[in-house]
DOKOL-602588 format. One record per residue (C-alpha): residue in three letters; chain; x, y, z. Coordinates in Angstrom, 3 decimals. Last residue first. Layout:
<rs>
+------+-------+----------+----------+----------+
| rest | kette |        x |        y |        z |
+------+-------+----------+----------+----------+
|  ALA |     A |        X |        Y |        Z |
...
+------+-------+----------+----------+----------+
</rs>
This chain:
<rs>
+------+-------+----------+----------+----------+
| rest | kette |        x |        y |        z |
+------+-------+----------+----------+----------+
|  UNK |     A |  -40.897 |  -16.267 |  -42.683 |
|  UNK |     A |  -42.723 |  -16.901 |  -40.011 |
|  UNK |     A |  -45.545 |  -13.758 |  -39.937 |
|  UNK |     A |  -46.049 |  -14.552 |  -43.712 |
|  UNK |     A |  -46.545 |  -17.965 |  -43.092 |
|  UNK |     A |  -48.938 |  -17.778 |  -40.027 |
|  UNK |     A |  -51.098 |  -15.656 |  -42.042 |
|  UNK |     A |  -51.069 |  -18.013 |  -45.332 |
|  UNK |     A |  -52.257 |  -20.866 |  -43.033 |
|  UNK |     A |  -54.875 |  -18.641 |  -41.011 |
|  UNK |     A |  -56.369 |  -18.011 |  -44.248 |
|  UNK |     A |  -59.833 |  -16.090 |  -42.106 |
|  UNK |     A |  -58.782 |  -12.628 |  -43.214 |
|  UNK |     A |  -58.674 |  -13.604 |  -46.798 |
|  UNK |     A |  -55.557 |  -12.191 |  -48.321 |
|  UNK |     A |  -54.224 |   -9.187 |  -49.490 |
|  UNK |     A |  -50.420 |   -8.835 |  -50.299 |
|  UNK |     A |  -49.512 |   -5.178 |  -50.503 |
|  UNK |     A |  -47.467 |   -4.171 |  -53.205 |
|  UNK |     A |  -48.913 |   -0.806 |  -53.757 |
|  UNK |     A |  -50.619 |   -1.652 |  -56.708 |
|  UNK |     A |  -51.611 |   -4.475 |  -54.499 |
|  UNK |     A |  -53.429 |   -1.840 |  -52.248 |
|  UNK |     A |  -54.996 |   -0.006 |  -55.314 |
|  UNK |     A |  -56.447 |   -3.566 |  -56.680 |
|  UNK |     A |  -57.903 |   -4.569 |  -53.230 |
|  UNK |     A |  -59.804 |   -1.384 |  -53.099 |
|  UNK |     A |  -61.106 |   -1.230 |  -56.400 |
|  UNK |     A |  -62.368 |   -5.294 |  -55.738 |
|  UNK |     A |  -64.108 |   -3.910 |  -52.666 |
|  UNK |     A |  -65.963 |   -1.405 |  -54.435 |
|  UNK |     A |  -67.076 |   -3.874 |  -57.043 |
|  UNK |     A |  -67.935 |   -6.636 |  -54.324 |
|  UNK |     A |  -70.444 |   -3.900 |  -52.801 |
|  UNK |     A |  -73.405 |   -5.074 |  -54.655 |
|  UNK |     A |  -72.618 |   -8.627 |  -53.294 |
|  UNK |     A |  -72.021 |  -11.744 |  -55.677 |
|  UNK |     A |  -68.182 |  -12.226 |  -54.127 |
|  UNK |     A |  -69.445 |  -11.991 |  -50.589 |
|  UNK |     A |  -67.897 |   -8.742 |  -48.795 |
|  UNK |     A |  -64.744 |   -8.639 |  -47.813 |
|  UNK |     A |  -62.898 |   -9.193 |  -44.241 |
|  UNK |     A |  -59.491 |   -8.526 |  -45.044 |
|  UNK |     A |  -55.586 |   -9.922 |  -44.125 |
|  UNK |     A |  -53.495 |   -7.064 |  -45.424 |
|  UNK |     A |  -50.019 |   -7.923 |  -45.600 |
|  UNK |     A |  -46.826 |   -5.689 |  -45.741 |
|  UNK |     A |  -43.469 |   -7.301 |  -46.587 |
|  UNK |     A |  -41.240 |   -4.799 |  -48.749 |
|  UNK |     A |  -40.681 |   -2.886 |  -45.982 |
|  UNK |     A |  -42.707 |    1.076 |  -45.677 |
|  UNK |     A |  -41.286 |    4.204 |  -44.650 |
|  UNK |     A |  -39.625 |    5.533 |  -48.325 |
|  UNK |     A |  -41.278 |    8.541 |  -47.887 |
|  UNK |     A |  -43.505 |    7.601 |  -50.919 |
|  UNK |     A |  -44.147 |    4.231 |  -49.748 |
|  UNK |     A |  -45.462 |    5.855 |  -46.900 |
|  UNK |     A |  -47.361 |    7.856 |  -48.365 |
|  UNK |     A |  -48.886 |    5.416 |  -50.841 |
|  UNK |     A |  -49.935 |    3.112 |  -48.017 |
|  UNK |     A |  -51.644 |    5.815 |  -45.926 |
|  UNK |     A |  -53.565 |    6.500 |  -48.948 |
|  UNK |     A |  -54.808 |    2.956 |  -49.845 |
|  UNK |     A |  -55.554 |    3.240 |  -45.863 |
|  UNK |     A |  -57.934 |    5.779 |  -46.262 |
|  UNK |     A |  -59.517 |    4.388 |  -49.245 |
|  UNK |     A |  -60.741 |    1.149 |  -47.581 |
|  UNK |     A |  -62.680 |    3.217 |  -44.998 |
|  UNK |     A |  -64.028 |    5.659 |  -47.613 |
|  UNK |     A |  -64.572 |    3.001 |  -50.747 |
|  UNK |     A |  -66.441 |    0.601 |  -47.845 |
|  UNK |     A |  -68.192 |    3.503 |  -46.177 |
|  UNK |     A |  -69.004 |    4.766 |  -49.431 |
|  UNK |     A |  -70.238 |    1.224 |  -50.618 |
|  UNK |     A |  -72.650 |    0.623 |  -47.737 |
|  UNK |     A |  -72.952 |   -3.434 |  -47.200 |
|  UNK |     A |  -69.597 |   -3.107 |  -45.459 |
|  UNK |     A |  -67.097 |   -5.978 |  -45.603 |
|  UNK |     A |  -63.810 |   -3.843 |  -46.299 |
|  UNK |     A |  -62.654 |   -4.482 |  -42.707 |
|  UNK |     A |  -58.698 |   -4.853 |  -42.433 |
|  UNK |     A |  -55.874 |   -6.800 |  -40.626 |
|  UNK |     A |  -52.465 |   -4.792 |  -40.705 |
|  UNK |     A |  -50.024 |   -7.017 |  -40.557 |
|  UNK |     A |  -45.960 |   -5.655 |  -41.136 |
|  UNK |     A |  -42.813 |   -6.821 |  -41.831 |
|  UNK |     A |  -39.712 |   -5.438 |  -41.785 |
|  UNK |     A |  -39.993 |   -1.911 |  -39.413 |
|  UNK |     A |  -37.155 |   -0.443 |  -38.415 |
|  UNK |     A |  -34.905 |   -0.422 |  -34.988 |
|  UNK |     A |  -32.320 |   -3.024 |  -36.004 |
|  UNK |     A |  -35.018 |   -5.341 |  -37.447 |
|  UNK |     A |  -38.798 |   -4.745 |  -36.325 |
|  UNK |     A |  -41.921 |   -7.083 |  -36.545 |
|  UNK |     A |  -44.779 |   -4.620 |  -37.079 |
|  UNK |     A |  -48.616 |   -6.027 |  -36.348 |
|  UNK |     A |  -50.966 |   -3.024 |  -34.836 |
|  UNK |     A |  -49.779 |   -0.711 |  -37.110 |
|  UNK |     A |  -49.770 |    3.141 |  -36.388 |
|  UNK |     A |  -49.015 |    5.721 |  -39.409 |
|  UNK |     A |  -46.703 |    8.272 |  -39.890 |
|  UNK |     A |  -45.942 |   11.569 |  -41.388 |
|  UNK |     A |  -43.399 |   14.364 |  -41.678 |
|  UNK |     A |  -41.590 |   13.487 |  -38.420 |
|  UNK |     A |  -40.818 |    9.773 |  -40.386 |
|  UNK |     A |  -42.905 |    6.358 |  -41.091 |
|  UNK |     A |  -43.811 |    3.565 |  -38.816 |
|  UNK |     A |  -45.946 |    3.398 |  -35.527 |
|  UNK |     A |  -46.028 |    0.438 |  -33.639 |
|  UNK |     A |  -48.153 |   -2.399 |  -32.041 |
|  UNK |     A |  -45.832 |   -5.369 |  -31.994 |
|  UNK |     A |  -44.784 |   -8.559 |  -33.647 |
|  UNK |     A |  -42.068 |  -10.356 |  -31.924 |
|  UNK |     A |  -43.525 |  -10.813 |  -28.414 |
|  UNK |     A |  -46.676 |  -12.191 |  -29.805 |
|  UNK |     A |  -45.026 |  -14.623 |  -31.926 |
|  UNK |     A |  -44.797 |  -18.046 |  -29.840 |
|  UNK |     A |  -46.771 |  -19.543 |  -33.044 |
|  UNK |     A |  -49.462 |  -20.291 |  -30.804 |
|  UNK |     A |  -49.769 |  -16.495 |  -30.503 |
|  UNK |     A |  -49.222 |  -15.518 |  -33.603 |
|  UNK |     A |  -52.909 |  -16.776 |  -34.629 |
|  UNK |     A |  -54.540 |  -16.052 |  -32.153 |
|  UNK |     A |  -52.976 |  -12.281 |  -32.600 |
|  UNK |     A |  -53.892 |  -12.296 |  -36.063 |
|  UNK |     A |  -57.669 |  -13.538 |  -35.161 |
|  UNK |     A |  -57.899 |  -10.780 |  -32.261 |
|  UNK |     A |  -57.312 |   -8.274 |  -35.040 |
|  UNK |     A |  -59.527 |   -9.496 |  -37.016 |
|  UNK |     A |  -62.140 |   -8.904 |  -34.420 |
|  UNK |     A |  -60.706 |   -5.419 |  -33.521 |
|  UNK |     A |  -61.241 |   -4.814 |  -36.949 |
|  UNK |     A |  -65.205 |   -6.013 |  -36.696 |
|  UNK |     A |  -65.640 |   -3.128 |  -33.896 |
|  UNK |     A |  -63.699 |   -0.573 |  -35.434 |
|  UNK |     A |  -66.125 |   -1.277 |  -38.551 |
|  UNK |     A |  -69.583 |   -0.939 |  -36.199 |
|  UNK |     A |  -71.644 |   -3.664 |  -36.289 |
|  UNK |     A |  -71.342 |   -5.169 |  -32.307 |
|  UNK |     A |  -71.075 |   -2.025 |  -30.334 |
|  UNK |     A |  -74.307 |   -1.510 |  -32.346 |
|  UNK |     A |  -76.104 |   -3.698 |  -30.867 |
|  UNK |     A |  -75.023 |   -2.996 |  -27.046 |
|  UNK |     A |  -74.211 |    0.628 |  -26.112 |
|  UNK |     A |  -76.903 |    2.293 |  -29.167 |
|  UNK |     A |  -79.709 |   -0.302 |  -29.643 |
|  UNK |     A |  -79.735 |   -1.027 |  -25.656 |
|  UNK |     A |  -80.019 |    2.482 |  -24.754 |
|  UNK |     A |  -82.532 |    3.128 |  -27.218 |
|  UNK |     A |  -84.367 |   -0.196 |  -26.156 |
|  UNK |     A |  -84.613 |    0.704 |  -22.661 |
|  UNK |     A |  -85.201 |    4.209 |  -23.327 |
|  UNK |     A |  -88.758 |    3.084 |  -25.005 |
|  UNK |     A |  -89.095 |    1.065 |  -21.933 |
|  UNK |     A |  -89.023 |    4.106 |  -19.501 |
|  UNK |     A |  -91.606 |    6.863 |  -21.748 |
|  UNK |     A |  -90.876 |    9.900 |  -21.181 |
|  UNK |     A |  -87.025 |    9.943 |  -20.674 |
|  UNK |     A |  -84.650 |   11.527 |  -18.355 |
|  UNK |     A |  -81.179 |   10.183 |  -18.331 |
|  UNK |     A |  -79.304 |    9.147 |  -15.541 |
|  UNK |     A |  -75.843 |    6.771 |  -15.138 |
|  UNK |     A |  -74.799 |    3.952 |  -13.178 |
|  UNK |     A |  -70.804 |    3.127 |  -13.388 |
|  UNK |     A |  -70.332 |   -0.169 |  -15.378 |
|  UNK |     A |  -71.887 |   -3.514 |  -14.504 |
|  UNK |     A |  -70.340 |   -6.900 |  -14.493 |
|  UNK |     A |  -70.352 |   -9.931 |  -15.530 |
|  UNK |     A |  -66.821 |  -11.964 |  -15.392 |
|  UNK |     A |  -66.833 |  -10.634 |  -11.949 |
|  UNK |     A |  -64.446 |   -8.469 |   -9.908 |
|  UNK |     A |  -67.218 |   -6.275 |   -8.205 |
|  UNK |     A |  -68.148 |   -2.775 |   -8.390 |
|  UNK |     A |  -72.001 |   -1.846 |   -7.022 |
|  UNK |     A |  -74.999 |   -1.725 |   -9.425 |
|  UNK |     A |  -77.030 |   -4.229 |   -7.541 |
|  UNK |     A |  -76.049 |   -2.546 |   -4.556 |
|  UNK |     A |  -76.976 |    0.700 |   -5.884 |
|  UNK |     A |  -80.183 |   -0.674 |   -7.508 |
|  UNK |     A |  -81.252 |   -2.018 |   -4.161 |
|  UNK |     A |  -80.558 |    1.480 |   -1.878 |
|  UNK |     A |  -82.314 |    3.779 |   -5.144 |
|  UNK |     A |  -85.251 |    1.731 |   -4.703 |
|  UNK |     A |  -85.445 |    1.837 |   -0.922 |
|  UNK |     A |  -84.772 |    5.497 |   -1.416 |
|  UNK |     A |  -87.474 |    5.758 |   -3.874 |
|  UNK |     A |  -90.468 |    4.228 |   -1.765 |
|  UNK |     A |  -92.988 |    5.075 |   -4.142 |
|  UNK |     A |  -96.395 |    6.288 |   -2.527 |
|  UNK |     A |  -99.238 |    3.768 |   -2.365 |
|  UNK |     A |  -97.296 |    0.631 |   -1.618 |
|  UNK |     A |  -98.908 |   -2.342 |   -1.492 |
|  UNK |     A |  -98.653 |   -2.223 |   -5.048 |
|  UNK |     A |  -95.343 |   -2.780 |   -5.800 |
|  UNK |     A |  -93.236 |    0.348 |   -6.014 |
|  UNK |     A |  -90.795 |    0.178 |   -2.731 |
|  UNK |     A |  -90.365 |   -3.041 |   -0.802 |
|  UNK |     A |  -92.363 |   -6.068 |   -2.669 |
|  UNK |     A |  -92.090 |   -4.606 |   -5.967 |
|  UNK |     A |  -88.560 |   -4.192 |   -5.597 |
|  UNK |     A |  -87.572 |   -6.995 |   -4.141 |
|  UNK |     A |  -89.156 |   -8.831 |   -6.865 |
|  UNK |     A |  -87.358 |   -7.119 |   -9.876 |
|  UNK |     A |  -84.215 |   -7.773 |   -7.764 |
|  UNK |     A |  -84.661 |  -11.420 |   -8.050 |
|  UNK |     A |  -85.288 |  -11.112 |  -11.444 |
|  UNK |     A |  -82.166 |   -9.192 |  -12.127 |
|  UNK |     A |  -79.763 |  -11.788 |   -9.717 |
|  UNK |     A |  -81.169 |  -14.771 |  -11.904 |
|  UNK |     A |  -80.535 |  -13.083 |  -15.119 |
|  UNK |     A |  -77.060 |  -12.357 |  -13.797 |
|  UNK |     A |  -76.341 |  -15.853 |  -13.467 |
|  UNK |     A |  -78.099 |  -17.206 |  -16.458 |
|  UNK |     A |  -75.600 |  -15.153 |  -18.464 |
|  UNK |     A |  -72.526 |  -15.587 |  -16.841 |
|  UNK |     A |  -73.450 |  -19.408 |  -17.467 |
|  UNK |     A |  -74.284 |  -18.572 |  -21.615 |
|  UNK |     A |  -71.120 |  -16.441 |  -21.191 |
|  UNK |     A |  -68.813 |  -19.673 |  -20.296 |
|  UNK |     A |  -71.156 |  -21.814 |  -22.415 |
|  UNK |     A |  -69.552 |  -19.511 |  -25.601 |
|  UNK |     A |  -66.432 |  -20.985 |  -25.176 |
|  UNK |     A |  -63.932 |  -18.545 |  -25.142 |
|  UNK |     A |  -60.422 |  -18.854 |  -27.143 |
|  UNK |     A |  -61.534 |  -15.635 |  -30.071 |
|  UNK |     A |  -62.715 |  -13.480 |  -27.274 |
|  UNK |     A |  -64.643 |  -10.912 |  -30.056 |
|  UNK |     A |  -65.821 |  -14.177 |  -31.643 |
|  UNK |     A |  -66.752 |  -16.185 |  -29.632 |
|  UNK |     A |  -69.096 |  -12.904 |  -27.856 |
|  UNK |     A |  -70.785 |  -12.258 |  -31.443 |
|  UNK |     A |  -71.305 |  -15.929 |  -31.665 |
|  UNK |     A |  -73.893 |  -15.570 |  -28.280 |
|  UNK |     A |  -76.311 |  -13.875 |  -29.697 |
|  UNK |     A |  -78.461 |  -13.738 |  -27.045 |
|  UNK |     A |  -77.280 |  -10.142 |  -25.559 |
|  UNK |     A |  -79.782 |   -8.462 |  -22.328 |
|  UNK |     A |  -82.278 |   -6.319 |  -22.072 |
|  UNK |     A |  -83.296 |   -5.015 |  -18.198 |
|  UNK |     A |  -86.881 |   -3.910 |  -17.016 |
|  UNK |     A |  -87.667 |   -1.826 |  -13.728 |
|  UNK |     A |  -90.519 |    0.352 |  -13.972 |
|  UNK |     A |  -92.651 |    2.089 |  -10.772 |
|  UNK |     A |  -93.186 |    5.510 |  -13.163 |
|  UNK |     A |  -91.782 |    7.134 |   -9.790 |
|  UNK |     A |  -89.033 |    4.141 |   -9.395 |
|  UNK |     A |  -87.340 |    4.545 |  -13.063 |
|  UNK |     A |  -85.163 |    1.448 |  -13.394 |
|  UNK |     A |  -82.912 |    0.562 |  -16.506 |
|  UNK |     A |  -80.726 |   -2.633 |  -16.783 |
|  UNK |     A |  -78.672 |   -3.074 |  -20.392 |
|  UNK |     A |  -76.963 |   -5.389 |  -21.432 |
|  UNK |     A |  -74.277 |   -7.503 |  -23.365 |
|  UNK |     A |  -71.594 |   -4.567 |  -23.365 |
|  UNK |     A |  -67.912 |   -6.301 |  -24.573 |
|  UNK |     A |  -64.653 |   -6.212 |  -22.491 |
|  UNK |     A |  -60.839 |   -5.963 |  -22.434 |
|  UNK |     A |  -59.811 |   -5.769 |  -19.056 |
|  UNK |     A |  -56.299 |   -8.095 |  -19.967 |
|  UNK |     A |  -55.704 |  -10.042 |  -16.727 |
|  UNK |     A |  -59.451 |   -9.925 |  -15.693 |
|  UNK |     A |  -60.411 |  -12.643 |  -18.995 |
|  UNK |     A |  -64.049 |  -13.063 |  -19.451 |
|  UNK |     A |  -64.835 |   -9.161 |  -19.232 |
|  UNK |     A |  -68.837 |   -9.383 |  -20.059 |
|  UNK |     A |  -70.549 |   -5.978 |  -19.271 |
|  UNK |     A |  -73.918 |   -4.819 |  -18.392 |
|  UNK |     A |  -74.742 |   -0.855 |  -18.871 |
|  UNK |     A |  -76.402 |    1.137 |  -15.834 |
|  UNK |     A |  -79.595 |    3.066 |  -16.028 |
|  UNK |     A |  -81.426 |    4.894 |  -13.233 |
|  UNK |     A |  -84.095 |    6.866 |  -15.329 |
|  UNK |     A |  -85.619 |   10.255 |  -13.957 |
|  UNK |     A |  -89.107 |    9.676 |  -16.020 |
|  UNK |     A |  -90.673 |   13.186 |  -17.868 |
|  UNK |     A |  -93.522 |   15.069 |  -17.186 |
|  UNK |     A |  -96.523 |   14.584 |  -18.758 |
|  UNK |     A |  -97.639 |   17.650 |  -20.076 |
|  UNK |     A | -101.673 |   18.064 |  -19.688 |
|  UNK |     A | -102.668 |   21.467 |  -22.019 |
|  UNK |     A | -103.125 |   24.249 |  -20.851 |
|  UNK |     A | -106.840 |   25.490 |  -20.370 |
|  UNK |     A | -107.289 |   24.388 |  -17.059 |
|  UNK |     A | -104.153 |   25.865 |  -16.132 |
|  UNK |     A | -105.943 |   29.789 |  -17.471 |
|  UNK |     A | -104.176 |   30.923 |  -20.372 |
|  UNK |     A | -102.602 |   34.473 |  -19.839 |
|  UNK |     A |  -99.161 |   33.178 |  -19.682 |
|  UNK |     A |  -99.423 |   31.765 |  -23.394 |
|  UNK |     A | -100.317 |   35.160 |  -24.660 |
|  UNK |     A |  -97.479 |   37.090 |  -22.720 |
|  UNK |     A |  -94.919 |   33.888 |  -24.020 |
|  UNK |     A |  -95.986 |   34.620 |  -27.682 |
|  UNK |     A |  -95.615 |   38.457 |  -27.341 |
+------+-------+----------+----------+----------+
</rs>
């Protein structure tokens, strides 16, 4: 009945729907070292030729990147950076000047689609983009930002994010102590249940000491008791099944001593050393190194 009444409205009468943008997007990434393909995303290009838009966003905090490649030096990406800032704005004026500037009346999209192709195309750079994607938006810069809020900023606050950062520190750390061979990724416990580790020095095929770097530094407490709990529970059961050495430390990223989460931290802390596991600072490189040598 709805659709019969809507159909009998004359166009003039209906109201004006803008229609929405086909969006070219692709994401910008930083891969410093080609040997290992790890990488961060530190932008974001967008171009939707009908609505005649081309913008990019692009990472200026440039601690985040020190510290997710723990041996860079932040001028490296600060040069990347500049570079591909340089190649953007250049393609921002080859743009307007061949397909949506305003010499041209109707949009040239193929010429449009040609330049972001190439600027999109694979290449073994530091900086580099990823595959180009579509999305349909209705308004081109607002997707700009959502794209760049959700592949870019918050690739940099999530918890799995900060672990991998710890994790990087431990392997810094073993690393000039000619370690890395020694301690591996592996997974420890039985059939009935087991857990992965990312640090595990084995002795005659089981595990004697482990690292397991942790993030208990959220502002949210239930993320902090929920994350933190998790592995208090992984701990027990393996201690339960017998799984576990003696020597497990938890290097951990806590919250600042007069924070609201400090409580929920400090419950955390206290059920992991009830289950003798020595937690440290995750930045007491000194204590690390002496644990993983001894």
């Amino acid at each position: 009945m709805i659709k019969l009444y809507r159909d009998l409205i004359s166009p003039a009468m209906k109201p004006h729907v803008r229609p929405k943008q086909v969006c070219h997007y692709a994401l910008l990434r930083f891969r410093p070292f080609v040997e290992t393909g790890e990488f961060a995303n530190v932008g974001v290009v967008l171009m939707a030729p009908e609505a005649r838009f081309f913008a990019y966003r692009l990472l200026t905090k440039y601690g985040r990147i020190t510290k997710f490649f723990h041996q860079l030096d932040r001028k490296v990406y600060f040069r990347g950076r500049e570079l591909i800032k340089f190649e953007l704005d250049r393609l921002a004026a080859d743009l307007r000047r061949v397909a949506f500037g305003d010499a041209h009346p109707v949009v040239d999209t193929r010429a449009a689609g040609a330049l972001f192709t190439e600027l999109t195309r694979p290449r073994e750079t530091m900086v580099l983009f990823d595959a180009p994607r579509v999305a349909l938006a209705d308004k081109p810069q607002a997707k700009l930002d959502e794209l760049f809020d959700h592949y870019v900023e918050r690739n940099f606050v999530t918890r799995e994010y900060q672990e991998r950062l710890l994790e990087r520190a431990v392997q810094h750390v073993l690393a000039t102590a000619r370690l890395t061979a020694t301690y591996r990724n592996e997974k420890v416990g039985n059939e009935e249940f087991a857990v992965t580790f990312p640090f595990v020095r084995m002795h005659d095929g089981k595990p004697e000491r482990i690292i397991k770097p942790l993030y208990l530094a959220q502002e949210d407490t239930t993320k902090l008791l929920t994350h933190g709990g998790q592995w208090t529970d992984k701990i027990r059961r393996l201690r339960k099944r017998g799984a576990l050495p003696d020597d497990v430390l938890m290097p951990v990223r806590a919250p600042e001593p007069d924070a609201r989460a400090w409580a929920a931290f400090a419950e955390i802390r206290d059920e992991l050393q009830e289950q003798q596991v020595t937690v440290i600072a995750a930045n007491d490189e000194p204590a690390i190194l002496e644990f993983a040598t001894r």
